[in-house]
Each structure stands twice: as C-alpha cells, then as structure tokens.
PDB file of N, CA, C, O and CB in Angstrom:
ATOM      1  N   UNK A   1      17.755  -2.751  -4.256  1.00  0.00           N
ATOM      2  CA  UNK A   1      17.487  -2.798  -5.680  1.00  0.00           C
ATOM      3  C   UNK A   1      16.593  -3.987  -6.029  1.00  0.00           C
ATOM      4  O   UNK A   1      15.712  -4.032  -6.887  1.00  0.00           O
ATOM      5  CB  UNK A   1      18.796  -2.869  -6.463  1.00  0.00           C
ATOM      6  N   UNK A   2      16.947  -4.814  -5.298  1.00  0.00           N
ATOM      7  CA  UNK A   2      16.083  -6.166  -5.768  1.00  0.00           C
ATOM      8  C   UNK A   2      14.130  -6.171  -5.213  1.00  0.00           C
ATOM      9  O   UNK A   2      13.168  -6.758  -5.708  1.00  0.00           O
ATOM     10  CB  UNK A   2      17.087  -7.745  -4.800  1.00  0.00           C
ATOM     11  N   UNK A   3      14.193  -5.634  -4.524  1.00  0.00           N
ATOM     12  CA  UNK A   3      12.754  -5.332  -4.130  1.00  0.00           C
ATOM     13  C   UNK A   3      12.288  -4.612  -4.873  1.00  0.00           C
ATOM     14  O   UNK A   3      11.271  -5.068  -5.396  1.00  0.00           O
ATOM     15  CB  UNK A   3      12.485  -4.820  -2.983  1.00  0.00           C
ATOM     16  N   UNK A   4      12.553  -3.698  -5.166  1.00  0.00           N
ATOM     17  CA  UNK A   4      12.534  -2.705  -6.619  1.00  0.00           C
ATOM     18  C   UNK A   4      12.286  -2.714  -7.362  1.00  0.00           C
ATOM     19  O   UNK A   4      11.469  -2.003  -7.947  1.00  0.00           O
ATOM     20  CB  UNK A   4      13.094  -2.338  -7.186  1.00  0.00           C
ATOM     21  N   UNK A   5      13.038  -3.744  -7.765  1.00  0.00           N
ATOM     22  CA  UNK A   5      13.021  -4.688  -9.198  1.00  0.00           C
ATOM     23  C   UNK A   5      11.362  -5.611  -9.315  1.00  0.00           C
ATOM     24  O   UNK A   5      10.542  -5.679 -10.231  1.00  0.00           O
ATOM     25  CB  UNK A   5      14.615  -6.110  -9.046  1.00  0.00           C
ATOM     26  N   UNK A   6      11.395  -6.203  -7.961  1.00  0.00           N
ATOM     27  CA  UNK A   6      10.055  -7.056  -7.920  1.00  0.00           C
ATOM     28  C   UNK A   6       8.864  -6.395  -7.393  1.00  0.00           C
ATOM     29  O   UNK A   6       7.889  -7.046  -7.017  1.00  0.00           O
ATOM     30  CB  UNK A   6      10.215  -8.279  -7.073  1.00  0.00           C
ATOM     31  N   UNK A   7       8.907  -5.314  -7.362  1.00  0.00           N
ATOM     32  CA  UNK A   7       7.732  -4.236  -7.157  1.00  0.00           C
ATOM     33  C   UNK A   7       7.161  -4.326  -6.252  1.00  0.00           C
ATOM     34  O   UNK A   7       5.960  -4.060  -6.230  1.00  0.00           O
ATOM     35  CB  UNK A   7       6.793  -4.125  -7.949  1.00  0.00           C
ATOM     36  N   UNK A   8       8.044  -4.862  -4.864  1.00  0.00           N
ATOM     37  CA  UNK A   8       7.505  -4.776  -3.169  1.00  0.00           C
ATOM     38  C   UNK A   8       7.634  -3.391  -2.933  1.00  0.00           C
ATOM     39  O   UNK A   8       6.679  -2.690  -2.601  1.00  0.00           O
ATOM     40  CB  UNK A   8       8.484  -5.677  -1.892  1.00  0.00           C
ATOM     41  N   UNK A   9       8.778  -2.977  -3.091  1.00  0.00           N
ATOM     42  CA  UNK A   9       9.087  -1.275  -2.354  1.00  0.00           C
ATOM     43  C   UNK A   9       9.386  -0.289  -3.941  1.00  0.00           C
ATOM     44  O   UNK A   9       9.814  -0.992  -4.856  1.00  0.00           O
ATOM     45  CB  UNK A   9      11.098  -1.257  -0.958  1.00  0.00           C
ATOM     46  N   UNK A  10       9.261   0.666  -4.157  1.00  0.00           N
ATOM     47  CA  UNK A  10       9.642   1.708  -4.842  1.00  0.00           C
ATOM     48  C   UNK A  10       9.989   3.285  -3.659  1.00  0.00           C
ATOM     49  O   UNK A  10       9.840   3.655  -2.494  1.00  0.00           O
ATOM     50  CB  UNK A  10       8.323   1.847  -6.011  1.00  0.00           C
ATOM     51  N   UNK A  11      10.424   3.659  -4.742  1.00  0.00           N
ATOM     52  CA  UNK A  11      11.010   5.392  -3.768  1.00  0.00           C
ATOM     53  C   UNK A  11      10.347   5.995  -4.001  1.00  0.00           C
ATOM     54  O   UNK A  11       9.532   5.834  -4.910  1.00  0.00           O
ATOM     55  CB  UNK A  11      12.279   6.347  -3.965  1.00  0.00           C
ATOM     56  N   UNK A  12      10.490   7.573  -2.771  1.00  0.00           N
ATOM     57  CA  UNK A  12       9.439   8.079  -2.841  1.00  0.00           C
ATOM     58  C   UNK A  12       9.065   8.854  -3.961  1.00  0.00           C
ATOM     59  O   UNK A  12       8.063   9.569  -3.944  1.00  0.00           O
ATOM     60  CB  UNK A  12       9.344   8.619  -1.911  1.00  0.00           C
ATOM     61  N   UNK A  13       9.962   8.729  -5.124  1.00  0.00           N
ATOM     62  CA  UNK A  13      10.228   9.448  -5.930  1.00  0.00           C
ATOM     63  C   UNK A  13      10.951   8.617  -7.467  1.00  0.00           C
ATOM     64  O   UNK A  13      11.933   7.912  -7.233  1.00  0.00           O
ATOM     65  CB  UNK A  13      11.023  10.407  -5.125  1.00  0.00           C
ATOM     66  N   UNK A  14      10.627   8.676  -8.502  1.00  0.00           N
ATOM     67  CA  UNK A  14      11.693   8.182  -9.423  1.00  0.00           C
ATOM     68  C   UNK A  14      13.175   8.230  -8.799  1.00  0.00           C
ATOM     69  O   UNK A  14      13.639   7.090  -8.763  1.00  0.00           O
ATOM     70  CB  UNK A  14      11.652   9.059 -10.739  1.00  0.00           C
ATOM     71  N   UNK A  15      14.094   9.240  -8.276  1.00  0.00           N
ATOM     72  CA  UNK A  15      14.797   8.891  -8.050  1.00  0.00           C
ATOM     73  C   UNK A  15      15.197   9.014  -6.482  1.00  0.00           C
ATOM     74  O   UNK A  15      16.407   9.177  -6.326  1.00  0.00           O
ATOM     75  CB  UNK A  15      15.316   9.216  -8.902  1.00  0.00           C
ATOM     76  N   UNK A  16      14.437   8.970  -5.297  1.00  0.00           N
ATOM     77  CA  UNK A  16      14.535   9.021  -3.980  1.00  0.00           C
ATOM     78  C   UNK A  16      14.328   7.646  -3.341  1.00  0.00           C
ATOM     79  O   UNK A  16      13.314   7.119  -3.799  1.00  0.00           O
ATOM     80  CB  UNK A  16      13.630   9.989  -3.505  1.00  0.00           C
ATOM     81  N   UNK A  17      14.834   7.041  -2.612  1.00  0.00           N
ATOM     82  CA  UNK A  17      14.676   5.643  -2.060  1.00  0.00           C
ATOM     83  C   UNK A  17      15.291   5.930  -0.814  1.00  0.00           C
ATOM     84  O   UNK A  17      16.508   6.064  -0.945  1.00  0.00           O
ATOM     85  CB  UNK A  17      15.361   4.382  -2.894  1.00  0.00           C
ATOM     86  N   UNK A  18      14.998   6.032   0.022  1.00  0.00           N
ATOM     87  CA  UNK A  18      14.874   6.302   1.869  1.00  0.00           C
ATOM     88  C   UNK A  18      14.717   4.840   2.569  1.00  0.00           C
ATOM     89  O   UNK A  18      13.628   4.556   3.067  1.00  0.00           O
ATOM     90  CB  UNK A  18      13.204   7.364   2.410  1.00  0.00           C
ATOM     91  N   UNK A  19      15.804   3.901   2.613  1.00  0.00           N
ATOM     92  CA  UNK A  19      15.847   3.005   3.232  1.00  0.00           C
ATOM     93  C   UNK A  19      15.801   2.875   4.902  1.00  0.00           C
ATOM     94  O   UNK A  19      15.486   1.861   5.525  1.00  0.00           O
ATOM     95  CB  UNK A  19      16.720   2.625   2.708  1.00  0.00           C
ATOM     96  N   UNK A  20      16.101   3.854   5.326  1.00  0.00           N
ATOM     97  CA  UNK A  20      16.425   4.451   6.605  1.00  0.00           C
ATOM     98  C   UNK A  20      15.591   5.072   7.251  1.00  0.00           C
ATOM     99  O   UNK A  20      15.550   5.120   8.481  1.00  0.00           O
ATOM    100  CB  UNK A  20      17.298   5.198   6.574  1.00  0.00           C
ATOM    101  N   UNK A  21      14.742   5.681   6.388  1.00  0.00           N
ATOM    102  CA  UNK A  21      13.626   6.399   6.666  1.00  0.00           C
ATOM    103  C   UNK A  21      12.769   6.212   7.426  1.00  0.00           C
ATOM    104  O   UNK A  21      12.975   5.087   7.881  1.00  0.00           O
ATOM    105  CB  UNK A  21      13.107   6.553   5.933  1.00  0.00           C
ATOM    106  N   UNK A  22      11.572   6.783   8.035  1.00  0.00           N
ATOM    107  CA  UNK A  22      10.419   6.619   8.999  1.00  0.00           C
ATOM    108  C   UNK A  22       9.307   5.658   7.702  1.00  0.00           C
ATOM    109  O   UNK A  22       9.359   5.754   6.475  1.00  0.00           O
ATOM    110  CB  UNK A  22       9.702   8.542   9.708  1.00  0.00           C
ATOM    111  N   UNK A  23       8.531   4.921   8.416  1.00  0.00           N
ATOM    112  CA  UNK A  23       7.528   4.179   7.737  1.00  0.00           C
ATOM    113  C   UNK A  23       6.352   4.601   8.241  1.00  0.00           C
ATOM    114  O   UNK A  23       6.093   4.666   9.442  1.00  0.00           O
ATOM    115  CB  UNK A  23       7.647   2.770   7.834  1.00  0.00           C
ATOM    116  N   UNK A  24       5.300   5.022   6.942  1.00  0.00           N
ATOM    117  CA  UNK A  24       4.086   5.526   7.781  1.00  0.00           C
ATOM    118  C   UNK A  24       3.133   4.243   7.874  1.00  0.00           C
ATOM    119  O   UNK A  24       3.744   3.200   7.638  1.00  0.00           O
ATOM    120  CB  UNK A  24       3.256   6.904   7.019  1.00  0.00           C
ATOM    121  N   UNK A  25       2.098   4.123   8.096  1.00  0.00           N
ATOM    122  CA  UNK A  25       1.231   3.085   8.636  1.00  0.00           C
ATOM    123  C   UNK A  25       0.689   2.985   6.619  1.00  0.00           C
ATOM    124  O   UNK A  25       0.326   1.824   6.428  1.00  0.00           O
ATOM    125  CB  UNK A  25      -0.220   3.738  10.309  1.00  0.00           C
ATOM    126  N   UNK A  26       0.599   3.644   5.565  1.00  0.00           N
ATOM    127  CA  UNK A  26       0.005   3.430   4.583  1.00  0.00           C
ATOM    128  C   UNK A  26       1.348   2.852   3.894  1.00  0.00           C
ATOM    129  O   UNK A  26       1.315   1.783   3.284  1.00  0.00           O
ATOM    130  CB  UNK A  26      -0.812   4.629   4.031  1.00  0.00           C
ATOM    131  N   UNK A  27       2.382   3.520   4.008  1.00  0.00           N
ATOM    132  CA  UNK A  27       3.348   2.654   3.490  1.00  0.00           C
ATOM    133  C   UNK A  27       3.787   1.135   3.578  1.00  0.00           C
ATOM    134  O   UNK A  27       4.347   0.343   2.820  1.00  0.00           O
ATOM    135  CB  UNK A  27       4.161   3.164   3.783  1.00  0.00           C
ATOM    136  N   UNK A  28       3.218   1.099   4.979  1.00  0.00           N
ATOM    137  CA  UNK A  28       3.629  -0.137   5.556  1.00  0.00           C
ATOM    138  C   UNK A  28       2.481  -1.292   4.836  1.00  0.00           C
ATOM    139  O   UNK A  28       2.819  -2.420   4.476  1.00  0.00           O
ATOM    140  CB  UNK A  28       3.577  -0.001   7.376  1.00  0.00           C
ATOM    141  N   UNK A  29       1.128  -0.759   4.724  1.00  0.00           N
ATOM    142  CA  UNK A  29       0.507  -1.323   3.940  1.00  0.00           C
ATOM    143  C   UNK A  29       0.271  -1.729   2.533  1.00  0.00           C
ATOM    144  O   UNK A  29      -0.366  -2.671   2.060  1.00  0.00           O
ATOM    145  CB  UNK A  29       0.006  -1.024   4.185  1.00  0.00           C
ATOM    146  N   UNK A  30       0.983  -0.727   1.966  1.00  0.00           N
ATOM    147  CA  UNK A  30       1.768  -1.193   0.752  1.00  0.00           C
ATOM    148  C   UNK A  30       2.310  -2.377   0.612  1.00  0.00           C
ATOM    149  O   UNK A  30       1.958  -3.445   0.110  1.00  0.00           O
ATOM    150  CB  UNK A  30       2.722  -0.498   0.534  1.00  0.00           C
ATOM    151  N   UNK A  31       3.380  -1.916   1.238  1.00  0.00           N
ATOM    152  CA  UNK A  31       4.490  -2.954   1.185  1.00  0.00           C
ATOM    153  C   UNK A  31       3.754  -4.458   1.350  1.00  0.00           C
ATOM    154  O   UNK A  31       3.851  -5.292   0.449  1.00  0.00           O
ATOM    155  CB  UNK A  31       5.664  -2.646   2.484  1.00  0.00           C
ATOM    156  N   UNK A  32       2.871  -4.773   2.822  1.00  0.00           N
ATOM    157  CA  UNK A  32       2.631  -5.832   2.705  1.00  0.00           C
ATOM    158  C   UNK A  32       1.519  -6.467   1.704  1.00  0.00           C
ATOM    159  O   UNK A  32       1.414  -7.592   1.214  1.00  0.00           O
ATOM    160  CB  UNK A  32       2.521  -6.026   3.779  1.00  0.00           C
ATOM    161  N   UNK A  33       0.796  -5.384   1.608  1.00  0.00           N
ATOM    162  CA  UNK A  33      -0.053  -5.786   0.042  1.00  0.00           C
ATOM    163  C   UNK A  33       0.471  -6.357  -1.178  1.00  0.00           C
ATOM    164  O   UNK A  33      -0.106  -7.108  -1.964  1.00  0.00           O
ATOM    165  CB  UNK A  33      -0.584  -4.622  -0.594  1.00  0.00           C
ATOM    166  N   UNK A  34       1.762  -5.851  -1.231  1.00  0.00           N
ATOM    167  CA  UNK A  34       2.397  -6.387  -2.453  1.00  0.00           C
ATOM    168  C   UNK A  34       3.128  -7.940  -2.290  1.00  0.00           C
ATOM    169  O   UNK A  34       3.298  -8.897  -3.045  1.00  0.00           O
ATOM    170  CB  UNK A  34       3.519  -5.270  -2.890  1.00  0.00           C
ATOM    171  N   UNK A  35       3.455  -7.627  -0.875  1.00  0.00           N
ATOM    172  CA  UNK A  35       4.260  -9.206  -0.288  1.00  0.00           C
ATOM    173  C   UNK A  35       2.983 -10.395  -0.454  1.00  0.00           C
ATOM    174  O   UNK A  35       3.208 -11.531  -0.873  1.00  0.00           O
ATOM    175  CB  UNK A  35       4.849  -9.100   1.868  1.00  0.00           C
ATOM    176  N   UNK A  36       1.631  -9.910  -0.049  1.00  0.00           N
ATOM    177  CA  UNK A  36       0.998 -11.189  -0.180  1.00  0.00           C
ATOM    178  C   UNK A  36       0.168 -10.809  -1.329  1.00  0.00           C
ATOM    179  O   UNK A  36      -0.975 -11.207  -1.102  1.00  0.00           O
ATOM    180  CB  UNK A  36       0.202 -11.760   1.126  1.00  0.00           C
ATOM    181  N   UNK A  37       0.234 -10.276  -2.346  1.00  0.00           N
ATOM    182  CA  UNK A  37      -0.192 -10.264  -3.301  1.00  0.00           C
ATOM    183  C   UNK A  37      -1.757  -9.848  -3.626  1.00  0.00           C
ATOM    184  O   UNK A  37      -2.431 -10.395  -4.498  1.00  0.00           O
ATOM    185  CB  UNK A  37       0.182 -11.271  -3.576  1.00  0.00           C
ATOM    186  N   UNK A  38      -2.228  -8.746  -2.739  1.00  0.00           N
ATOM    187  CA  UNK A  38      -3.323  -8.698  -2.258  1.00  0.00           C
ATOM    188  C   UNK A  38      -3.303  -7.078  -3.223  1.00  0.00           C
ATOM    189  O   UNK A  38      -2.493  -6.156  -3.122  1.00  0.00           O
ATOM    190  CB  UNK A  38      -3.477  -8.937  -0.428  1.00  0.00           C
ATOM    191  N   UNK A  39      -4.663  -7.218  -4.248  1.00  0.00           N
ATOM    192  CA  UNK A  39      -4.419  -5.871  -4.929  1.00  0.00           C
ATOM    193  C   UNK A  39      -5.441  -5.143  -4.423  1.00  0.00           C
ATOM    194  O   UNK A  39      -6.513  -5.720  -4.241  1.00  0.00           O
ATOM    195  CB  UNK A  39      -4.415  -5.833  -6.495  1.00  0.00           C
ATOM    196  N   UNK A  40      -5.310  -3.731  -4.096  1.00  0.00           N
ATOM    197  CA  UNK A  40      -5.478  -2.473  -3.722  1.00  0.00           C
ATOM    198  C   UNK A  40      -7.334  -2.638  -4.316  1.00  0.00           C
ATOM    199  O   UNK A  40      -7.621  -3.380  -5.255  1.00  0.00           O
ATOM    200  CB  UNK A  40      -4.170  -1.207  -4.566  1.00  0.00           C
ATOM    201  N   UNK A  41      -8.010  -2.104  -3.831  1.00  0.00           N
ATOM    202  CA  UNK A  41      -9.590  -2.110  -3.780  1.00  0.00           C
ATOM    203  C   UNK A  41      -9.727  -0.699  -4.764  1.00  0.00           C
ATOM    204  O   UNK A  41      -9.233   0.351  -4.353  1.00  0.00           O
ATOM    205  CB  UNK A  41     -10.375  -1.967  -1.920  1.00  0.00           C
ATOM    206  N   UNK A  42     -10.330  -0.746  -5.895  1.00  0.00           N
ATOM    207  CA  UNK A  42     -10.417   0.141  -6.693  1.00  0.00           C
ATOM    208  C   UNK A  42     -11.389   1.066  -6.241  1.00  0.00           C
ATOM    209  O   UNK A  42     -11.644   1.031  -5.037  1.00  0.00           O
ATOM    210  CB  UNK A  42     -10.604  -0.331  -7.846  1.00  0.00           C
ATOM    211  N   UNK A  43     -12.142   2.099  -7.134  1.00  0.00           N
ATOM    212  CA  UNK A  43     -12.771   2.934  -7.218  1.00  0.00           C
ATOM    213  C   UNK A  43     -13.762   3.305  -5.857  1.00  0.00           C
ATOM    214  O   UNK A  43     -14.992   3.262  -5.889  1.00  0.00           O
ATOM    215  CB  UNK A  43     -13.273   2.661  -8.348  1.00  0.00           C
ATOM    216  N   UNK A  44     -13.039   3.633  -4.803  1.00  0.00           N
ATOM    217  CA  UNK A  44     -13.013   4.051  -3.085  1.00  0.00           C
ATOM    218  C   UNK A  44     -13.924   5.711  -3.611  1.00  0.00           C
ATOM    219  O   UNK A  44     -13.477   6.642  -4.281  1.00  0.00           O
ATOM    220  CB  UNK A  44     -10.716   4.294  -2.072  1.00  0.00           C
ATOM    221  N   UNK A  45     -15.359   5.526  -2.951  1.00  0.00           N
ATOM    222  CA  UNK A  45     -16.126   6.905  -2.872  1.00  0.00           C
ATOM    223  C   UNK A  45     -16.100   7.659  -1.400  1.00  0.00           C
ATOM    224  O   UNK A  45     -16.153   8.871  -1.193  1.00  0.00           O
ATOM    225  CB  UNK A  45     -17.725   6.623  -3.266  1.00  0.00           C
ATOM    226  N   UNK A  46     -15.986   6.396  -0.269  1.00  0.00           N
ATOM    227  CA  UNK A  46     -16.036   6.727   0.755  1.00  0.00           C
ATOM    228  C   UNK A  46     -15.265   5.545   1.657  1.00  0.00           C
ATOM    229  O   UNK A  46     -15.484   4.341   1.523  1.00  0.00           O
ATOM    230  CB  UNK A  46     -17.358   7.068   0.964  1.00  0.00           C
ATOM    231  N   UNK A  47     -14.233   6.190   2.686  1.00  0.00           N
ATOM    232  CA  UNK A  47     -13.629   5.802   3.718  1.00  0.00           C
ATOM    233  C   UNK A  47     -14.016   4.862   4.429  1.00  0.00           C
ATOM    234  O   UNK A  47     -15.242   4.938   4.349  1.00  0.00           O
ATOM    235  CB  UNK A  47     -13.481   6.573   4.339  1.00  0.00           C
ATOM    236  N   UNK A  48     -13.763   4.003   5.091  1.00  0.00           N
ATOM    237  CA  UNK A  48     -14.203   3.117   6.388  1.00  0.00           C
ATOM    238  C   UNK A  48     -13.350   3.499   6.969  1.00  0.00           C
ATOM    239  O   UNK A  48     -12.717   2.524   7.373  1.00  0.00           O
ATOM    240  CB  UNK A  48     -14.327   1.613   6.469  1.00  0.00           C
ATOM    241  N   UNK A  49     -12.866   4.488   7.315  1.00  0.00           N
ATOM    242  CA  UNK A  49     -11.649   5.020   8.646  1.00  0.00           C
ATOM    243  C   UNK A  49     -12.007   6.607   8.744  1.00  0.00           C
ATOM    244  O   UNK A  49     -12.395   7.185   7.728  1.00  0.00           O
ATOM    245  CB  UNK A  49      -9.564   4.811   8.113  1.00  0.00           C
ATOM    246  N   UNK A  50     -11.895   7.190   9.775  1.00  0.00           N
ATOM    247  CA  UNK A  50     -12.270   8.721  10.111  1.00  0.00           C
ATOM    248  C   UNK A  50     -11.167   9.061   9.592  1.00  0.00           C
ATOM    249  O   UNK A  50     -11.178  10.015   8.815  1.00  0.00           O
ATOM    250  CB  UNK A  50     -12.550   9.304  11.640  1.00  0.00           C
ATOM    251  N   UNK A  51      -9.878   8.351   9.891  1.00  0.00           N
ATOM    252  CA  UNK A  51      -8.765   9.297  10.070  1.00  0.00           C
ATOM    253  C   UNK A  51      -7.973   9.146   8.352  1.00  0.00           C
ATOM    254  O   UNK A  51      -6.817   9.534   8.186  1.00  0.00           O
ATOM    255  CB  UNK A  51      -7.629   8.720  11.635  1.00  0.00           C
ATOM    256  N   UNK A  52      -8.875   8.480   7.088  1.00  0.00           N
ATOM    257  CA  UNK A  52      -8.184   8.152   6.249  1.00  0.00           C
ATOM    258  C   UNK A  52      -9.700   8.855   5.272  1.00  0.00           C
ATOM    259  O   UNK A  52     -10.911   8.645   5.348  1.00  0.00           O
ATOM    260  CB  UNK A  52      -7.501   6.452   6.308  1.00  0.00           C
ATOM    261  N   UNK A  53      -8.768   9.811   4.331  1.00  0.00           N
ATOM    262  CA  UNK A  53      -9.937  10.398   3.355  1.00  0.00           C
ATOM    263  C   UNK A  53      -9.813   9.533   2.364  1.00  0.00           C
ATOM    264  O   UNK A  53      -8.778   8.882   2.219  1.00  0.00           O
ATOM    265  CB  UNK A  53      -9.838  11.945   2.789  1.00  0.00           C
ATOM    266  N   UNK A  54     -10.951   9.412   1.488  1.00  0.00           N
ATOM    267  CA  UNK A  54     -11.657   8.362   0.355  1.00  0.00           C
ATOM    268  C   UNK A  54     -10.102   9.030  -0.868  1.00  0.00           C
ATOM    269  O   UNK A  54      -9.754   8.305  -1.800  1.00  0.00           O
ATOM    270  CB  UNK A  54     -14.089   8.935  -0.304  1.00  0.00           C
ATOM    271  N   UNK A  55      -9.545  10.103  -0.676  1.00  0.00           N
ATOM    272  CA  UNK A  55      -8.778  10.919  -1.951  1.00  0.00           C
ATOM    273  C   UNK A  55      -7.206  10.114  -1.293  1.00  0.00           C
ATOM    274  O   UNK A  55      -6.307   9.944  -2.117  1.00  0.00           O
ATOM    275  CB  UNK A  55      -8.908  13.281  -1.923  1.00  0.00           C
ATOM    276  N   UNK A  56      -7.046   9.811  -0.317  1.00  0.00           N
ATOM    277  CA  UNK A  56      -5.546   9.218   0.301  1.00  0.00           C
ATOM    278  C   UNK A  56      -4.976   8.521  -0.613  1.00  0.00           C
ATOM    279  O   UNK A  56      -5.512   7.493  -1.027  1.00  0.00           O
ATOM    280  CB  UNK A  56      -5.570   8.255   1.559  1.00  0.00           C
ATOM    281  N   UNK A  57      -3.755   8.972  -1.098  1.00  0.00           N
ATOM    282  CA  UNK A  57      -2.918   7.938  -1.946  1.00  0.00           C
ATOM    283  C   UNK A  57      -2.752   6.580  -1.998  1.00  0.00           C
ATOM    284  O   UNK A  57      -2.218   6.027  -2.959  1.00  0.00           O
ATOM    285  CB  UNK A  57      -1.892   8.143  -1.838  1.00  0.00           C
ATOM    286  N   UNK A  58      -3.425   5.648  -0.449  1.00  0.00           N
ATOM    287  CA  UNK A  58      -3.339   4.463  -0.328  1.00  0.00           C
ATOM    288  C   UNK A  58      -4.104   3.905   0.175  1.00  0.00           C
ATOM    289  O   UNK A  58      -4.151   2.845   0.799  1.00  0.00           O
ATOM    290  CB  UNK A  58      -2.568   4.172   0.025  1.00  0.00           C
ATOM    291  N   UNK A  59      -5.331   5.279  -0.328  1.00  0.00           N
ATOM    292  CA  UNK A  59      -6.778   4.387   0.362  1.00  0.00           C
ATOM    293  C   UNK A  59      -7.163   3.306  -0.177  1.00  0.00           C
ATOM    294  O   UNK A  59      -7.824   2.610   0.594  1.00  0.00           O
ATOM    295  CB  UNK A  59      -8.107   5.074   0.335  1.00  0.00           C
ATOM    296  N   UNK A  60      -6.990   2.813  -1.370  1.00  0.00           N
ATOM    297  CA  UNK A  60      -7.454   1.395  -2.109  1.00  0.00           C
ATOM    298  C   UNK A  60      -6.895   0.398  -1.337  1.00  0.00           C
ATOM    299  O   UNK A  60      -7.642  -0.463  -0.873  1.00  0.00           O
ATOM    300  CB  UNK A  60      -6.953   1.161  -3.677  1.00  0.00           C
ATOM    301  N   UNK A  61      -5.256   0.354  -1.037  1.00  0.00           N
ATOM    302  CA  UNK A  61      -4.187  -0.473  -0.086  1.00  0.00           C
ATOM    303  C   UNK A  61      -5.187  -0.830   1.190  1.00  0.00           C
ATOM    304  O   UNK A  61      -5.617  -1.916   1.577  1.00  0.00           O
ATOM    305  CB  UNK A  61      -2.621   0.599   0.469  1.00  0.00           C
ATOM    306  N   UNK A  62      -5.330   0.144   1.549  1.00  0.00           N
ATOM    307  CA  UNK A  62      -6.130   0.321   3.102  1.00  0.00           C
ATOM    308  C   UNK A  62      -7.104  -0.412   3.113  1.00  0.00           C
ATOM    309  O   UNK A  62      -7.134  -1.572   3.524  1.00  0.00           O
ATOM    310  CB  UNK A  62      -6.721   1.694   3.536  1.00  0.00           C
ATOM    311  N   UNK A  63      -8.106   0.303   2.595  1.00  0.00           N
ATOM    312  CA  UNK A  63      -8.969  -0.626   2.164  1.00  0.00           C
ATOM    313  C   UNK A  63      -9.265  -2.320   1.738  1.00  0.00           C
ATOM    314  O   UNK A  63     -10.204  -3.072   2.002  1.00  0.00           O
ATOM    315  CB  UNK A  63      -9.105  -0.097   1.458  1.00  0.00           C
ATOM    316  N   UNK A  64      -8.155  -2.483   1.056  1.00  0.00           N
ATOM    317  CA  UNK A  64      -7.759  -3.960   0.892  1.00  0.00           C
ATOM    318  C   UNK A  64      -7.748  -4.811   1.564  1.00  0.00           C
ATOM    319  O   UNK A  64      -8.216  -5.939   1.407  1.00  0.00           O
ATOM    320  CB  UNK A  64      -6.880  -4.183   0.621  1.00  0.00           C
ATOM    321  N   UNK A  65      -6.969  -4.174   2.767  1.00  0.00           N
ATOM    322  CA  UNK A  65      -6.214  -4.759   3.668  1.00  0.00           C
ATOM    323  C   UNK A  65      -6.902  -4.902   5.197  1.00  0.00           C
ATOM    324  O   UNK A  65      -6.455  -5.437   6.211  1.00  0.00           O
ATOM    325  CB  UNK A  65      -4.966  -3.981   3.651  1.00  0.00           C
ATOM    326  N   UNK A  66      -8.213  -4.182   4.941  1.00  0.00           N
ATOM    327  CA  UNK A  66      -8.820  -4.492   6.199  1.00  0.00           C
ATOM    328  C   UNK A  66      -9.944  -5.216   5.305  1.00  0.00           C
ATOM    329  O   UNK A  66     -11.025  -5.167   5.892  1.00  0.00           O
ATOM    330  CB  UNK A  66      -9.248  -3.138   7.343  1.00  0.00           C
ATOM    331  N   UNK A  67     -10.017  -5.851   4.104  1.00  0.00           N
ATOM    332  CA  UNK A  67     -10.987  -6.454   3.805  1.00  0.00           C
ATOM    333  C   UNK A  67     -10.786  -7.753   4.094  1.00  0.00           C
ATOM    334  O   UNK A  67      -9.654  -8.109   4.423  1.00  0.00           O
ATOM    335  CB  UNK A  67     -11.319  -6.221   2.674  1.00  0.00           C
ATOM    336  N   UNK A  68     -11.763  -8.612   4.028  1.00  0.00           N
ATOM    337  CA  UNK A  68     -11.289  -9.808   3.915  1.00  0.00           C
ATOM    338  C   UNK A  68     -11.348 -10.631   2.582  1.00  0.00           C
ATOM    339  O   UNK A  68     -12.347 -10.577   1.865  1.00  0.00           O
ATOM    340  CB  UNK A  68     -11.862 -10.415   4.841  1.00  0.00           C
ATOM    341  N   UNK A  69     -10.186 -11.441   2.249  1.00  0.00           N
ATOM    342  CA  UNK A  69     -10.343 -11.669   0.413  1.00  0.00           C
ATOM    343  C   UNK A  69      -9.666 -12.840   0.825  1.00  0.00           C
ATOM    344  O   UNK A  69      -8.890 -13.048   1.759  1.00  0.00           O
ATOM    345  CB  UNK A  69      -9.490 -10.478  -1.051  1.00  0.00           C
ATOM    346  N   UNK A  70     -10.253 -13.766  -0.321  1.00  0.00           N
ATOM    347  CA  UNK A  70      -9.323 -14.634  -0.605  1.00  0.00           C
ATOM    348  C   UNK A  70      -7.514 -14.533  -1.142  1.00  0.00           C
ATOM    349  O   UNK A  70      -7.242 -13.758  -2.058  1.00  0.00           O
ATOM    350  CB  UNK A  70     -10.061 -15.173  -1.446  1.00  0.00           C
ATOM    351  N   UNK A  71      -6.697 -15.144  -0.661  1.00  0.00           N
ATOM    352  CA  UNK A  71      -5.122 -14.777  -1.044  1.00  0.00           C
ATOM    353  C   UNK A  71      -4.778 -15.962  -2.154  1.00  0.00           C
ATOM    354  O   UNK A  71      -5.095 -17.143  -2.011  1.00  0.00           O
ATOM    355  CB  UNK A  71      -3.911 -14.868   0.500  1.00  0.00           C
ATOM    356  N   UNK A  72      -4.086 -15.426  -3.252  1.00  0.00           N
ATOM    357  CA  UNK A  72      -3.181 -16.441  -3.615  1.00  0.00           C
ATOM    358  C   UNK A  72      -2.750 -17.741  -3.156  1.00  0.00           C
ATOM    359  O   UNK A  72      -3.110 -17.987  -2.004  1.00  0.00           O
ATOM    360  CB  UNK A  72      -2.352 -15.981  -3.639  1.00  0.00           C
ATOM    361  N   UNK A  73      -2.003 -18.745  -3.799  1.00  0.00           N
ATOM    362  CA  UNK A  73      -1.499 -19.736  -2.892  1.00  0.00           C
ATOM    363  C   UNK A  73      -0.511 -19.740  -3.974  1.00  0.00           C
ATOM    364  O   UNK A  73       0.458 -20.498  -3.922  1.00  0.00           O
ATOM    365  CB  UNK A  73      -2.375 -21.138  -2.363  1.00  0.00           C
TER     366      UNK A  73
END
C-alpha cells in the first residue's frame, strides 16, 4: 500500500495489484523510473529498440531510461 500511495508501483488495474507476479522488463522500468525520479520521454514517433514499438505503453519509460539525463539530487 505504501508504494502505492507514493506512486512507485500501481496495479495492473484500479483494482488488481499482483505482488507475486512475473515482472516484465517495461515494468521493471517503470518502477525504477519512478524510484530515481527520472520522467518518461514524451511524444515517442519512433523506437530506438526493434523489439519495442513507438505505440508500447512504456515506450516513453524506455526511452528515458536508456537516455542519458541529468537526475535529481
């Protein structure tokens, strides 16, 4: 609940939360996007990954996350 609360993890669903669950490689990037505070790369026309389409629910994440950016402190 407390991660939840601080908007690291949400479910897959308003009301589904799969703690137990399998983690996919975009989820996982989520998650740590939010841990270091690194926001998601907006308006994505085209991929830098074969295996990840520009329409992917976490292509901005993805994207982010192989960028290089300055972080918070």
């Amino acid at each position: 609940e407390r991660v939840s609360a601080l908007g690291i993890m949400t479910g897959n669903s308003a009301t589904t939360f799969n703690p137990n669950g399998a983690l996919t490689r975009a989820q996982a990037v989520k998650v740590l996007n939010q841990l270091f505070e690194r926001p998601a790369v907006e308006n994505i026309t085209e991929s830098t990954f074969r295996d990840v389409p520009a329409s992917h629910w976490a292509i901005g994440d993805i994207e982010a996350a192989a960028t290089e950016m300055t972080m918070k402190k």
